[in-house]
N, C-alpha and C positions, 0 to 999 in steps of 0.2 A: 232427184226424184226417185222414188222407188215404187213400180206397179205392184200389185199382186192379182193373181187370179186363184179364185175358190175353185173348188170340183167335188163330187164324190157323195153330193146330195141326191135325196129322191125320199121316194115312199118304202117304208119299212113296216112291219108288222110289232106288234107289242112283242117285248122280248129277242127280238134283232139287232141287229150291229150292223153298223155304216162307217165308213176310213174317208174323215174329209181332208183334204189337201189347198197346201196355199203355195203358188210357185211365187217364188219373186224375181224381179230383175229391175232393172236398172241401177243405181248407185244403189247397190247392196251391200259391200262392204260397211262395215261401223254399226251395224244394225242389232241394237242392245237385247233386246228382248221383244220376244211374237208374242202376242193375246188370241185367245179366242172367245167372242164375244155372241150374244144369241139375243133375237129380239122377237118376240112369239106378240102375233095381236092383241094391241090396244095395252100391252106394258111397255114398261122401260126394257131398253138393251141392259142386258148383264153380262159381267167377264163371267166365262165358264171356267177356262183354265188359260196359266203363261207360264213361259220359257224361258230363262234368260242365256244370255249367250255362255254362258258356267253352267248352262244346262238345270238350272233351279228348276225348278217346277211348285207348282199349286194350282188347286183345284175348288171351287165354289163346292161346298157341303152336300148341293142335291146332285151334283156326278163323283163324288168321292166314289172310289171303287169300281166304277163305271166307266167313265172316262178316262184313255190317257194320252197324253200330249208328246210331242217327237217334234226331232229337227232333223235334216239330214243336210250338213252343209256345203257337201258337195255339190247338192240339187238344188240349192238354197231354197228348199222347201220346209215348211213345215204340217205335223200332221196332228189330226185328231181323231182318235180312234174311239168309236165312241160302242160301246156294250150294253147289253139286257136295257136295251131301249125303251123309253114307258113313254104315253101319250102327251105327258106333260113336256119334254124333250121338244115337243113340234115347234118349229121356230124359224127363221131366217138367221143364219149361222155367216158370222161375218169374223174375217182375218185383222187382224192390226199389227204393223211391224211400228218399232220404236227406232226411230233413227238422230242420232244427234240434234234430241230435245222436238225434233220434228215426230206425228204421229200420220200411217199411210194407211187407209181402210181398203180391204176391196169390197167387190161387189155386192156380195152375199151371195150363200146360196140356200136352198130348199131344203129342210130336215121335218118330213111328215111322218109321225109314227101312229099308226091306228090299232085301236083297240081288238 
């Protein structure tokens, strides 16, 4: 099993920056690749951006340049650091670790950005 916990959400102003954080632990080792995923009222959840354990990266087209994704493996965290924040961004921001064929979400957290 591997927990995670989000952090690093709140309210931001148009044009703002937010650093959210996913700690993990439990059977963390093997853990292929982090997502980060966002789910904003009444749509679908979408991957923003993912990690792989080779440190790959990709980014969904509306945070290209915006957005960027980190690991720190000693902290067995991962982060996203998110830039020039726009209203559309508002969402419930949720982690996912890839563990041998197994998929671990956390909680979500709070990403309000106002105009």
């Amino acid at each position: 099993q591997v927990q995670l916990v989000e952090s690093g959400g709140g309210l931001v102003q148009a044009g703002g920056s937010l650093r959210l954080s996913c700690a993990a632990s439990g059977s963390i080792s093997s853990i292929d690749a982090w997502d980060w995923y966002r789910q904003a009222p009444g749509k679908q959840r979408e991957l923003v951006a993912a990690i792989t354990s080779g440190a790959s990266t990709m980014y969904a087209d509306s945070v290209k340049g915006r957005f960027t994704i980190s690991r720190d493996n000693a902290k067995n965290t991962v982060y996203l650091q998110m830039n020039s924040l726009k209203p559309e961004d508002t969402a419930v921001y949720y982690c996912l670790a890839k563990r041998l064929g197994f998929f671990y979400w956390g909680q979500g957290t709070q990403v309000t950005v106002s105009s």
